[in-house]
ZAVEXVO-637026 format. One record per residue (C-alpha): y, x, z; residue in one letter. Coordinates in steps of 0.02 Angstrom, whole numbers, plus 32768, in hexadecimal, padded with zeros to 4 digits. Layout:
% ZAVEXVO-637026
YXZA/...
% end
This chain:
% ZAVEXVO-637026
DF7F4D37F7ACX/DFF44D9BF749X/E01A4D3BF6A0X/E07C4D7BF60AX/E0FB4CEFF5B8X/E1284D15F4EAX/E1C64D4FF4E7X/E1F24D97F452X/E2224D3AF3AFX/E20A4DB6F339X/E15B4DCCF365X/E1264D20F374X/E1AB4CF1F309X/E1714C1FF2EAX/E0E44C36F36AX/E1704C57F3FAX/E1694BBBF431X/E0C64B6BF414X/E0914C14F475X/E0F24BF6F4F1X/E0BB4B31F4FDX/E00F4B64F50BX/E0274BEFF59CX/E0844B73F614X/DFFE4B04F60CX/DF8F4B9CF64AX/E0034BDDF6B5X/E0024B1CF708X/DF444B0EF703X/DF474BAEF767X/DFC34B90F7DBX/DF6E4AD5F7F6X/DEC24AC8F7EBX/DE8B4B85F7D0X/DEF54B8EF89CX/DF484C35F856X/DFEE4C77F86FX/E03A4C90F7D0X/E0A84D22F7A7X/E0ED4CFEF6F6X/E13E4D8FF69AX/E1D84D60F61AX/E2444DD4F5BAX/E2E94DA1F59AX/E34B4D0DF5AFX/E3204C9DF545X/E26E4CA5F577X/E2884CA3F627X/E2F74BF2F603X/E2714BCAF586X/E1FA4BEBF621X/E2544B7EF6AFX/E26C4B06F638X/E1924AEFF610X/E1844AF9F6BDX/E20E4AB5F72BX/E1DF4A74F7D7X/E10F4AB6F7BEX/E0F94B09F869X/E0984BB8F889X/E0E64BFDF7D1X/E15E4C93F7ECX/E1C94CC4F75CX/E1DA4D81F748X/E2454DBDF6C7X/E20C4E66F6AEX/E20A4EEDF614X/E1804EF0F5A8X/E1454EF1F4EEX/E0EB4E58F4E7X/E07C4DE3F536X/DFC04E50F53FX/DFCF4E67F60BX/DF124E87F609X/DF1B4F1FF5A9X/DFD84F6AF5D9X/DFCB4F2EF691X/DF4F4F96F71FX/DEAE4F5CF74FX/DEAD4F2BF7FDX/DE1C4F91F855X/DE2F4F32F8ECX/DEC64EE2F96EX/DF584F60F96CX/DF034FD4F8EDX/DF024FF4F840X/DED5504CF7A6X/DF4B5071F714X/DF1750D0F669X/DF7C5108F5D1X/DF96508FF53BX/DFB550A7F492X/DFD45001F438X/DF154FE5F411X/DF055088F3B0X/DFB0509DF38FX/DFB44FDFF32BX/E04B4F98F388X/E0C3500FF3FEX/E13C4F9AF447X/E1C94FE6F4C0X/E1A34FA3F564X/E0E44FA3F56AX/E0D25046F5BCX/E1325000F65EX/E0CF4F61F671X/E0414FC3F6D8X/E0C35012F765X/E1304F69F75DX/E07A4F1AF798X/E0384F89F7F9X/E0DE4FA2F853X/E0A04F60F901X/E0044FB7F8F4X/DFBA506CF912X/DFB2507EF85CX/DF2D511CF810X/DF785147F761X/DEE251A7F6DCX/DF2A51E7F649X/DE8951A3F5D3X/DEC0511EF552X/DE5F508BF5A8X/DE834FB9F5A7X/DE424F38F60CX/DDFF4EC7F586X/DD8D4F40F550X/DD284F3DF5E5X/DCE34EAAF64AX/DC7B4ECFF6F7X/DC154E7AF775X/DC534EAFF802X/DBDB4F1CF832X/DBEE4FCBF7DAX/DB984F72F726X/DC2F4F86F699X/DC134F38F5E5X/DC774F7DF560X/DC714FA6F4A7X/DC55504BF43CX/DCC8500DF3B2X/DD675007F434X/DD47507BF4C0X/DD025111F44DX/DD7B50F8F3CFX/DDC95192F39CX/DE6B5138F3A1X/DE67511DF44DX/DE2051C0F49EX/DDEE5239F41FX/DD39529BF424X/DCF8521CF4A4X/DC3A51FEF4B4X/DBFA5176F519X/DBD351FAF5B1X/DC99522EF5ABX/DCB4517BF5B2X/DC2A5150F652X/DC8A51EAF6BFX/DD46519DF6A2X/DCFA5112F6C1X/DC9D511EF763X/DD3C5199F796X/DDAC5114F78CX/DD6A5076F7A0X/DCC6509EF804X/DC565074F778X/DB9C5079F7A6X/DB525058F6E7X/DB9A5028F64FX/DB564FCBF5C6X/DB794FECF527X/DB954F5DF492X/DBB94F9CF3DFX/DC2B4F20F37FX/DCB44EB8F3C4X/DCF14E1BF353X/DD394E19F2A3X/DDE24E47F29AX/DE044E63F355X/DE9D4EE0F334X/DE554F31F3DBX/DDCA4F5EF38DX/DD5A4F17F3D7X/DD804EE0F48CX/DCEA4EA1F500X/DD4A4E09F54BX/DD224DBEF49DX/DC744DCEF499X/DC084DD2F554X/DC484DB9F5F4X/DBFB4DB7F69DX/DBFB4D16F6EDX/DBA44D53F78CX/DB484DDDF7BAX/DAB74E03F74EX/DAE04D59F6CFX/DB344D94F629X/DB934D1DF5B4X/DB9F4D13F500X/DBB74CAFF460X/DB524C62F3F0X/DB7C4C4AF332X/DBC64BA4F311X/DBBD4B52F267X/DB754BB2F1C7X/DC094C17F1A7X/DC2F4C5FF24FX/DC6A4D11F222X/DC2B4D6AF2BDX/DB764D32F2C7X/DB2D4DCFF2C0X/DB9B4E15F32DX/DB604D91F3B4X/DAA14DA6F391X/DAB24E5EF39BX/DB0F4E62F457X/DA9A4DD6F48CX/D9FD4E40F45AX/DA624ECAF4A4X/DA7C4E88F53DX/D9C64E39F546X/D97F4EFEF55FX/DA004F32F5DDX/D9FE4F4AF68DX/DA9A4F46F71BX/DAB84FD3F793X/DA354F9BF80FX/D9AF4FA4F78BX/D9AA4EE1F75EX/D98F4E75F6B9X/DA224E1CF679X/DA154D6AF664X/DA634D3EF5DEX/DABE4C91F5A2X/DB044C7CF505X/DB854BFFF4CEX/DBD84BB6F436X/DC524C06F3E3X/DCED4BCBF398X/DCA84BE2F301X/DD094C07F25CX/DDBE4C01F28BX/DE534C2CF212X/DEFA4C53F1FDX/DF6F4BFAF191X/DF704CACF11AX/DEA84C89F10DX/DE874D19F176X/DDED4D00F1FBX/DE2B4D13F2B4X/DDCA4D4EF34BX/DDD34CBAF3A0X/DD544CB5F44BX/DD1A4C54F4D3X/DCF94CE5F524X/DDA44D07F547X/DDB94C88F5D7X/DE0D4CC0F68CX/DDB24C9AF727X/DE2D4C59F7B6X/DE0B4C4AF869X/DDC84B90F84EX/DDC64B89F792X/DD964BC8F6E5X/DE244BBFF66BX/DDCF4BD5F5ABX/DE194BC8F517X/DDF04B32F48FX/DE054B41F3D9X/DD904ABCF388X/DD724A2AF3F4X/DCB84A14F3CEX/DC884AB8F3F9X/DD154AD2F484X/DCBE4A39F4D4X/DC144A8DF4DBX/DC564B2AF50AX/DCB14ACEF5A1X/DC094A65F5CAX/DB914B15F5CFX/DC2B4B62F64EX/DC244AEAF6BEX/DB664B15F6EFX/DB874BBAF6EAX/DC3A4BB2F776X/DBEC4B16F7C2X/DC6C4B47F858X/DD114B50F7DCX/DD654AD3F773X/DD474AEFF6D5X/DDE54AC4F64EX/DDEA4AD5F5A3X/DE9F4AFBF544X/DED74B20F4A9X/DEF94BBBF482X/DF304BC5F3B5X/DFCE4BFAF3CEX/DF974C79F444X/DF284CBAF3BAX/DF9E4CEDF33CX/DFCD4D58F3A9X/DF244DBBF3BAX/DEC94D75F464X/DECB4CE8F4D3X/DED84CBEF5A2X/DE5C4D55F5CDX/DED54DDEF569X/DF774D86F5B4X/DF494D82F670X/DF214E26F6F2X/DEDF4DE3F7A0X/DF394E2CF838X/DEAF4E29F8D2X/DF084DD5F97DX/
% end
């Protein structure tokens, strides 16, 4: 499991090390009871001290000091189509939002030991999720942006698609959360958890700012079918609920954006109540894995969570 470390001050700027608390305590959940080995990318110096220090002596955690612009592995890294083989895409900052030097080499610098396919379409992992099977979930908002690959329809975006990552049927969600600077990424809002099983939140509290969001992909998802012509099951969740910044600005904090490990389920917590719930309904759902809830607050002033920091390299 590939995991990027914040690195850069002037980014995070008072976050830097909070951020970097909370992704050494993933990293180590990982590396322990998730039975990965961890590959954790640092930039710099200071971080990589910063690094060794949060995680002196931890065994199966590599440090990797490596160029890149910051810590969104998930959507600058390649997906992994299986063992030895790989997929990498253009990337454009989310739209052009944030261009940070060192982001366009983070896909060869991970897919370096791997026959690596390169497509020249604007595409990120964390706007698609997949059950393994040839069924892709993604949203119009992100992947037909025209800020990411002008004058696509969704049939321009089903043949890159099925080109390059053997996609069988995709399945199309409108809206991604409030304020997701990615406009809208999937790994927010439904995941699979298994073939055929969908997951996705429900509105917590009376002021959740993305309840219609979640009632419109869970009636979404209700009518859909996977590649081999099956219902979707479909479990929904609590969500965080309202979460906000100390400027009073409403983040896109999700439980959705948890990282499945070899034995465990790494999600991210951000109100205890709720996180506890959220951690309870997992745990029937990966009755094989460990499931562990973190925090993940620091994380989220930075735009996403453990999903949107990790990439999953295939043995």
């Amino acid at each position: 499991m590939w995991i990027g470390f914040p690195s850069h001050a002037d980014l995070w700027e008072e976050h830097l090390a909070p951020a970097q608390a909370e992704t050494a305590v993933v990293a180590k959940a990982l590396a322990g009871v998730g039975g990965e080995h961890v590959k954790l990318l640092v930039h710099g110096e200071a971080a990589r001290a910063s690094a060794e220090r949060l995680l002196s002596g931890f065994p199966n955690i590599e440090v990797i000091e490596a160029r890149f612009g910051d810590v969104w592995l998930r959507d600058t890294g390649p997906i992994f189509t299986a063992p030895g083989e790989a997929a990498a895409f253009a990337f454009n900052g989310w739209g052009g939002k944030f261009i940070l030097e060192g982001d366009e080499a983070v896909a060869d610098f991970i897919g370096q030991g791997a026959k690596l396919t390169r497509h020249e379409f604007v595409l990120e992992g964390g706007a698609l999720d997949h059950d393994g099977r040839g069924t892709v979930l993604t949203t119009r908002a992100c992947l037909l942006n025209p800020n990411r690959n002008r004058g696509w329809r969704e049939d321009d975006a089903e043949e890159a698609l099925a080109g390059s990552l053997g996609a069988r049927k995709v399945l199309w969600l409108d809206q991604g959360l409030m304020n997701d600077h990615t406009d809208g990424h999937v790994d927010n809002l439904a995941r699979f958890v298994a073939p055929g099983i969908v997951v996705c939140p429900a509105s917590y509290g009376q002021d959740d700012p993305n309840a219609n969001v979640y009632d419109a992909a869970a009636r979404a998802l209700a009518g859909f079918t996977d590649a081999d012509g099956h219902a979707l099951e479909v479990v929904r969740i609590p969500s965080p609920g309202r979460i906000m910044s100390a400027e009073h600005r409403v983040l896109p904090a999700s439980h959705m954006n948890f990282v499945v490990a070899n034995e465990a389920v790494i999600a991210p917590i951000y109100d205890a109540r709720a996180g506890a719930w959220a951690v309870e309904a997992l745990e029937v759902l990966f009755p094989r894995h460990k499931v562990v809830g973190l925090p993940s607050r620091a994380l989220l002033t930075g735009g996403g969570s453990f999903h949107c920091i990790s990439q999953q390299e295939p043995a």
